[in-house]
C-alpha positions, 0 to 999 in steps of 0.5 A: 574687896570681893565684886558685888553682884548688884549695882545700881548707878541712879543718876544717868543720863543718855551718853550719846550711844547706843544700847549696848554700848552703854551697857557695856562701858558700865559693866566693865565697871561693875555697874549692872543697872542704870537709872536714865532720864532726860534734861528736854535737851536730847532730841535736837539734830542742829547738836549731835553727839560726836558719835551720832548719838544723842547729846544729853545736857552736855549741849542744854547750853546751846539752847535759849530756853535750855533750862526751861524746856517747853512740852513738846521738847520734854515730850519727845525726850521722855520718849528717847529715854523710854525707847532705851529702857525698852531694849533692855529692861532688866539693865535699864530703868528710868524717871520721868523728866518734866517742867513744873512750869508746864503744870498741865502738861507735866502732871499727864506726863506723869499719869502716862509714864509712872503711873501706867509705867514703865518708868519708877519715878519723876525727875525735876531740874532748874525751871524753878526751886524746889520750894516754888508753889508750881511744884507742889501738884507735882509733889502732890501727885507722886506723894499719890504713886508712892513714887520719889522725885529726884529733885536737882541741887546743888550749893554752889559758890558763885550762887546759883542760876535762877531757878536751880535748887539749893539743899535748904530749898529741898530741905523746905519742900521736904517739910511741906511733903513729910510723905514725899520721897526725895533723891537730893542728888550732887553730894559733891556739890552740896558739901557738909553744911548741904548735908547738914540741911537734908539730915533732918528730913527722914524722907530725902536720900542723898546720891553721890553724884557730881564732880569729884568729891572733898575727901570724907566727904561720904563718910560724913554723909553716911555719919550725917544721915544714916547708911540707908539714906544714900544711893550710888549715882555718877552723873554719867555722861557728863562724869565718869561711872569709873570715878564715880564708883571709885568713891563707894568702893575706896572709902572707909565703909565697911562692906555692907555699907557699900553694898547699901549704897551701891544696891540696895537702898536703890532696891528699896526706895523703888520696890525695884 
């Protein structure tokens, strides 16, 4: 297959590194643009990153109120995440992470960061589910800016965390806000029924992210909800762009396919 020359990773977090570096590691693989947001996790000197850098949600677990970071935490991690994008804009881009549980705090994020720019979007994590009422003004509000929400999910096994999203949790939001975009990332962690809950809803886009994929589990995807509707993620750094890669590149796509995924779509849904 002839190398592509675009592609966009939409699901980064800060590896603990330095620019360049993360540049570089990515583009040995092909990867020439990656989308970064925070977790609220980024910015805490008691857990560096074995290489003096930052840990992203990889450390979130030492944390007592991990999953539920309090402003002043969102705060300083959205300026860690906008101080990378700004050393290196044409290789870098960003969502803005924010708690709905901090409503007032979380809408003015927004209004400083997406709407005045630079970052394209908004980012929401496992404070509450999808469908909770304290996530429409935020839906509300990026239905305004005409900008997506990436909104965590993941069907999981064992049950879920509290306030972690599940696909029909998403699905439901969806249908609240037929205006909203939505990434609905993890497609490893949602699995065919998982897919089969977002199918329906024309305004959310799956990411490929998460842990290594069931086998077809793609090109179910693609089956399920159309070629346009997914987007290439890795979920760096927690797993590896090579890998994650790995799975576009060695499906059974055909080659525009691919180049949907990997690039295009991205380009789309974010006038990018």
């Amino acid at each position: 297959m002839k190398p592509l020359p675009m592609v966009t990773d939409c699901h980064v977090h800060p590896p603990g590194c330095d620019v360049a570096t993360m540049i570089a590691r990515a583009e040995a693989f092909g990867i020439t643009r990656q989308c970064l947001f925070a977790l609220g996790n980024e910015i805490d000197p008691q857990f560096p990153a074995p290489d003096g850098g930052h840990w992203s949600s990889i450390g979130a677990p030492h944390h007592t109120d991990a999953w539920n970071p309090p402003p002043e935490r969102i705060t300083a991690s959205n300026e860690f995440v906008q101080s990378l994008v700004q050393q290196a804009p044409d290789r870098l881009c960003a969502l803005c992470f924010v708690n709905p549980v901090h409503t007032d705090h979380a809408l003015a994020e927004i209004r400083a960061r997406v709407q005045q720019g630079p970052m394209l979007g908004i980012k929401l994590w496992i404070s509450c589910k999808a469908n909770d009422p304290l996530v429409e003004p935020i839906a509300e509000l990026a239905v305004e800016l005409d900008v997506p929400i990436l909104q965590h999910c993941w069907n999981k096994f064992g049950g879920n965390m509290p306030g972690e999203s599940c696909t029909a949790d998403v699905a439901e939001l969806a249908g609240k806000f037929p205006r909203l975009k939505i990434i609905a990332p993890h497609l490893s962690g949602q699995h065919e029924d998982g897919v089969l809950d977002l199918a329906p809803h024309p305004n959310i886009w799956i990411d490929t992210s998460g842990m290594l994929p069931d086998a077809g589990i793609l090109e179910f995807a693609v089956e399920a909800v159309g070629v346009n509707r997914i987007l290439f993620g890795s979920d760096l750094p927690m797993r590896h762009q090579g890998s994650a890669l790995a799975r576009i590149q060695g499906s059974a796509l055909r080659d525009r396919d691919r180049r949907a995924i990997l690039h295009d779509n991205f380009s789309r849904l974010f006038n990018q």
